[in-house]
N, C-alpha and C positions, 0 to 999 in steps of 0.2 A: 788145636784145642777148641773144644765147645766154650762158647762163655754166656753165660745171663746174665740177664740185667736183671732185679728188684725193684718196682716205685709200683705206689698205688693208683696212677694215670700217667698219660702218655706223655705229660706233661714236664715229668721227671727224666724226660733224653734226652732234655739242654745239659742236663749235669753228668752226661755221659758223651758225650757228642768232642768234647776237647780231647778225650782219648781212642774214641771207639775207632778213627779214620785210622791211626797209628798201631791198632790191637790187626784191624782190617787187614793193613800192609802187611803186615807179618804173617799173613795167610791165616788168622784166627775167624771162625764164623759167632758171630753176635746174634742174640736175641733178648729183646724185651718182654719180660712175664709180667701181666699188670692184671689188677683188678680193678678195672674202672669203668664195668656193667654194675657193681655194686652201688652204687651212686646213681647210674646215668645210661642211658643207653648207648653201645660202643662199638663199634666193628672189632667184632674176633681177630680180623688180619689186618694191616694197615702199615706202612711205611713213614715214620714221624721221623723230620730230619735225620732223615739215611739210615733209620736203624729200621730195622725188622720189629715190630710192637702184637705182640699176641696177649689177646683178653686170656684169663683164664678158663672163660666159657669155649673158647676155642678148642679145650681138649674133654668138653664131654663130662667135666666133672668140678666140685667144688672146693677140693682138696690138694692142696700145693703138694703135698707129700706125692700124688699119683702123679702131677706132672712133672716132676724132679724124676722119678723112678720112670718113667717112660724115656725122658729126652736124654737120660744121664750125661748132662755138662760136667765140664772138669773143673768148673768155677762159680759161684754166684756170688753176683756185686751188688750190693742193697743200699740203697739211701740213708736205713734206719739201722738203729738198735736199739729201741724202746718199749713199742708196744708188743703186744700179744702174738699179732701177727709174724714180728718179727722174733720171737720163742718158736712156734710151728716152722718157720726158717729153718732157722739155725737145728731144730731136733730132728728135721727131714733129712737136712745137708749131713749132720754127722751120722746117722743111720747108713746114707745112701753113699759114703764118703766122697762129699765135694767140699770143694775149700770155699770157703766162704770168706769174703770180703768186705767189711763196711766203710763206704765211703759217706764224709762227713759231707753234707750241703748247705750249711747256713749255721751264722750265729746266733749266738743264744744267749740268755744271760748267767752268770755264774755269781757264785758266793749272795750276799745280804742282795743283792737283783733276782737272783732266781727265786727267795724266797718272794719278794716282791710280786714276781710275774705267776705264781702260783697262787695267793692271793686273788690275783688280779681276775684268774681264769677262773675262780670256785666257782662249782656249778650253787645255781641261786636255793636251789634246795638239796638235799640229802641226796637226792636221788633222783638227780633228773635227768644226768648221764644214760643212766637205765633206762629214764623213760623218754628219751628219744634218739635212742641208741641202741635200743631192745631188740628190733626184730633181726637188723645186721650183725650185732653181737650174737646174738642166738642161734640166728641159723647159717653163722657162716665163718664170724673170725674166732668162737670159742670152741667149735666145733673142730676149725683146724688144726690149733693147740692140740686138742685134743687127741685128735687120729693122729698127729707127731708122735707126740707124748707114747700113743698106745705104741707105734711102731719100734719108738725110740726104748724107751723105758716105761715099761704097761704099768707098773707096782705104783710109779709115783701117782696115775690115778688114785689110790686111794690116800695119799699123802697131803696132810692137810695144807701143806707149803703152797700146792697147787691151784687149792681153791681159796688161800688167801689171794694170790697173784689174782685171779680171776674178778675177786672181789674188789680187789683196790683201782682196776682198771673201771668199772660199771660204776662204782664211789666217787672217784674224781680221777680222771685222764690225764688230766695234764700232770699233776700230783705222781700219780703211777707211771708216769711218762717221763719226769724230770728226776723223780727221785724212786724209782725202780726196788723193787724186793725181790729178793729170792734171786738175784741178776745170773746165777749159772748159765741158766739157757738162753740167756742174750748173748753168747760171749762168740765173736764171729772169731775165727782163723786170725786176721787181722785188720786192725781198727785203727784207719785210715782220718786224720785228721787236721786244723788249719796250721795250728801253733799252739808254744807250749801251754799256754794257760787250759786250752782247750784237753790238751794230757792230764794233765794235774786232774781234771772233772772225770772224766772217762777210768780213770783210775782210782779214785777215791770213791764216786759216787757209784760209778756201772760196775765199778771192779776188777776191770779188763787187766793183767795181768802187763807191767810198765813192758815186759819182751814185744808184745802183740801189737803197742803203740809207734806209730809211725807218723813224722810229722811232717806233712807234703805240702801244704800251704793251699792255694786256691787253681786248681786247673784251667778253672775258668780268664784268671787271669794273668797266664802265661803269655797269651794273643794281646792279653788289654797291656802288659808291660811293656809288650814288642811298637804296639802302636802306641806310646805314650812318648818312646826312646826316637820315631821316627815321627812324631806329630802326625800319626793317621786319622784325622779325622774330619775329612773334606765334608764339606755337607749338602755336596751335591751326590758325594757317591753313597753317602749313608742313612744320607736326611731325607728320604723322600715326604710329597703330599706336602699337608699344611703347615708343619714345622719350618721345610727347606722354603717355602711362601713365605714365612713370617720373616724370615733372616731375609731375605732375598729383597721385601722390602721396607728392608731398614729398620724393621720392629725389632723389640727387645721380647723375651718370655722369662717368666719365671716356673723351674721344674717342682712340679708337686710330685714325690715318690709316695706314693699308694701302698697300702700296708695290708689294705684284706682286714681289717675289724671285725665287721660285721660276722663275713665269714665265720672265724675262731671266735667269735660271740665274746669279744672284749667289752666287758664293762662299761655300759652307756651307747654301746656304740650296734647303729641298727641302720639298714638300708638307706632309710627315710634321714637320718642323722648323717649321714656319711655325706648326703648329696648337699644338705642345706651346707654343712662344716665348708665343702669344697666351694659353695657358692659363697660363702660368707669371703673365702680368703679370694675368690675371684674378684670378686668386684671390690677388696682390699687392695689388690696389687696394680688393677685396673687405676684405682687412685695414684700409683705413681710411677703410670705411663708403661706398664708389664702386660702382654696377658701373659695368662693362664695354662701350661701344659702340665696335663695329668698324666704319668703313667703307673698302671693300674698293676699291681699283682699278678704273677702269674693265675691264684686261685680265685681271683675277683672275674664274676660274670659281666660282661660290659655291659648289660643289658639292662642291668641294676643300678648303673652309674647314669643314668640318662638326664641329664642336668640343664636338658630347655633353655640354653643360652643363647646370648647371640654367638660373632667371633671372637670375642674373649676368651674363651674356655675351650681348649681341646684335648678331647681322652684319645687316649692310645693304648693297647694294649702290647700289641709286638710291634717293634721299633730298636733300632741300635740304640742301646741305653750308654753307651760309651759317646757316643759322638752327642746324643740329645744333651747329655750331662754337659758337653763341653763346649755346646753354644750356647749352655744357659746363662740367666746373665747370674743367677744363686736358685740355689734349692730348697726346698720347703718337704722336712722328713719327721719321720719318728724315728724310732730305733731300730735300723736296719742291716742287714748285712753289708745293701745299697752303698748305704752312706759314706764306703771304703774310696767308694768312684770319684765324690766330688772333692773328697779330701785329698786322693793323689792327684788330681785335676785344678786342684787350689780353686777352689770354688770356693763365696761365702753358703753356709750351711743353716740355716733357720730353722727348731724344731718350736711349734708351738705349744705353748703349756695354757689354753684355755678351754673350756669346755670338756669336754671328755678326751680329752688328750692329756689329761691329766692322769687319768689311769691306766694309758702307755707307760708301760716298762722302761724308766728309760736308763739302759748299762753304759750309755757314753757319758753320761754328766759327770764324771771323776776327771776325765780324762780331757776338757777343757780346749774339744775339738768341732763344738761346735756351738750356737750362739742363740738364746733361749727367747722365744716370742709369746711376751706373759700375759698381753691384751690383745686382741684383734685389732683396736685402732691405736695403740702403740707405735711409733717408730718402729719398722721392720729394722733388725739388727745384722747387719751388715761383715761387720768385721771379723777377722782372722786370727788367731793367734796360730800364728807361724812356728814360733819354740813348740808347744803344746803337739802342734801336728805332725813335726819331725819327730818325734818322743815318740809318739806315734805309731807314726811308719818302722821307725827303726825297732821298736819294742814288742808289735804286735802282727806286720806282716811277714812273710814269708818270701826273705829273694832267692831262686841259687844262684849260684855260681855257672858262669858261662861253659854250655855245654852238659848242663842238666836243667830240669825244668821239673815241676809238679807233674807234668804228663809220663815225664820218664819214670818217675819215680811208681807213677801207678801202675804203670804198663809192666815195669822189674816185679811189683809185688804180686800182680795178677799171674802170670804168665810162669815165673822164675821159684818164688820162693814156698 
């Protein structure tokens, strides 16, 4: 079988890489389809952690429908099922008949928190999505809609369903992104996701049909279960540079997990802001005897983080986040997916709620997993609740049963069904 990959950078083949070696074995050829000249400048051909990674510039044109009808896969595995982009998907795949796969990569918030973090994201005017979002909307991800659309079902062109979808994406993204219209031509083959509660969304809100949901837990951390059951996490094999230095002699750190604010243009939160935030809690923890390790967002520019410190303070962007997590001495988060790590790792967990971290989202305060830091010169809060975090584990991750794992199960639904 042909199989593709979907992400909009190269970035997105860590959340393919726990399957693709196993899709390999089985004599399957992989390929990554990305748009990430749209943004940035990108090598059309490039090999990103073992997978084969092609720009979409790479086939001569700017339309996802022509490089599906050229390569004709037997499959495509997408990251999304929200935006625009991923409508031109799904309307090329059913034309062209390939099965289409969405795999879930990251939590989110759901119920009275999503409306929260939808809030959080409004753009500051009416219209400001459009206006600096205009020319890539325009001349490239509505256009692709589009030529689906025409391939697919040309009539809905003049269907006003159409260009409301259109309009609610350019109005507010994330809004249009969380809480979807019109969701038919989002609706992939099968919708691949962590746990139930994350069913319950995908069914009520995208509308995905309860047959087409499947609930696989975290691929990623099928490797991180194996090594938590054997204590893999030496820190000479994993820890390279200044981390396995700091341990080595005798120092303590404390883990800052990096969220990308700035980035997704969260409320308050600006380059210049992100840097002073991390110096602020640096030379905090500094007070009692810590430093400082950052690690940064996959979609944070390290270039942006440059924080003129002395050795107190060290960013990192790619690093074992399993083993960093497990010689820290506590963490320092927002609302993250991350934050799964330090809790099966019985870390203490610290989110701050001062300054613009206030208008982080944040979906774990129900759930009493982790320990809130309400001043900067505050007592850093330390402690566990132990009961809280088993409730936890047991309620909201995914184990199998020995002799299946999340990888099998995706490799069955890709391949088999």
């Amino acid at each position: 079988m042909k199989i593709f990959y979907y992400d909009v950078w190269t970035h997105g083949t860590r959340c393919f890489v726990p399957f693709d070696k196993e899709l390999k074995r089985l004599g399957h050829e992989t390929v990554l389809i990305h748009t990430g000249s749209y943004k940035e400048n990108t090598p059309k051909e490039e090999v990103v952690n073992g997978i084969l990674c092609r720009d979409i510039s790479y086939y001569n044109t700017r339309f996802i429908y022509k490089v599906l009808k050229r390569e004709k896969p037997d499959v495509l595995v997408s990251l999304n099922t929200k935006y625009i982009w991923d409508r031109a998907n799904v309307m090329a795949c059913r034309k062209l008949g390939i099965k289409t796969v969405f795999l879930m990569h990251g939590d989110f918030p759901l119920g009275d928190y999503l409306k929260d973090a939808i809030e959080a994201f409004k753009p500051k005017s009416k219209f400001s999505n459009k206006k600096n979002k205009a020319f890539l909307y325009l001349s490239k991800i509505i256009p692709n809609y589009f030529y689906s659309v025409l391939n697919k079902k040309p009539l809905f062109l003049l269907n006003i369903k159409l260009w409301k979808i259109v309009f609610s994406y350019l109005r507010d993204q994330y809004q249009a992104m969380m809480q979807p219209i019109y969701t038919e031509d989002l609706l992939n083959d099968y919708c691949l996701v962590y746990s139930k509660k994350y069913e319950e969304y995908y069914k009520e809100v995208v509308n995905y049909p309860k047959d087409r949901i499947i609930v696989v837990g975290k691929p990623d951390y099928d490797v991180f279960y194996r090594r938590i059951a054997k204590n893999d996490f030496d820190a000479s094999t994993y820890l390279k540079g200044k981390p396995y230095k700091i341990l080595t002699s005798g120092k303590k750190y404390a883990l800052y997990i990096e969220n990308g604010y700035p980035e997704v243009k969260l409320k308050g939160w600006t380059d210049e802001y992100r840097i002073q935030h991390i110096k602020n809690i640096a030379y905090r923890v500094k007070r009692e005897g810590y430093i400082l390790v950052v690690k940064l967002h996959p979609h944070t520019d390290i270039s942006k983080v440059n924080l003129d410190m002395d050795d107190n303070t060290i960013v990192l962007k790619e690093t074992d986040i399993y083993a960093l997590v497990y010689h820290s001495s506590f963490c320092i988060v927002h609302a993250s997916t991350t934050n799964e790590i330090p809790i099966l790792l019985n870390k203490p967990i610290v989110y701050p709620k001062f300054g613009a971290s206030k208008n982080a989202v944040d979906y774990f305060k129900d759930l009493k997993v982790i320990e809130y830091w309400q001043n900067l010169n505050d007592k850093i809060p330390l402690s566990i609740n132990k009961e809280a975090r088993e409730d936890y584990i047991k309620n909201d991750l995914v184990f199998h049963q020995k002799g299946s794992s999340s990888v099998s199960q995706i490799v069955d639904v890709i391949i088999n069904n």
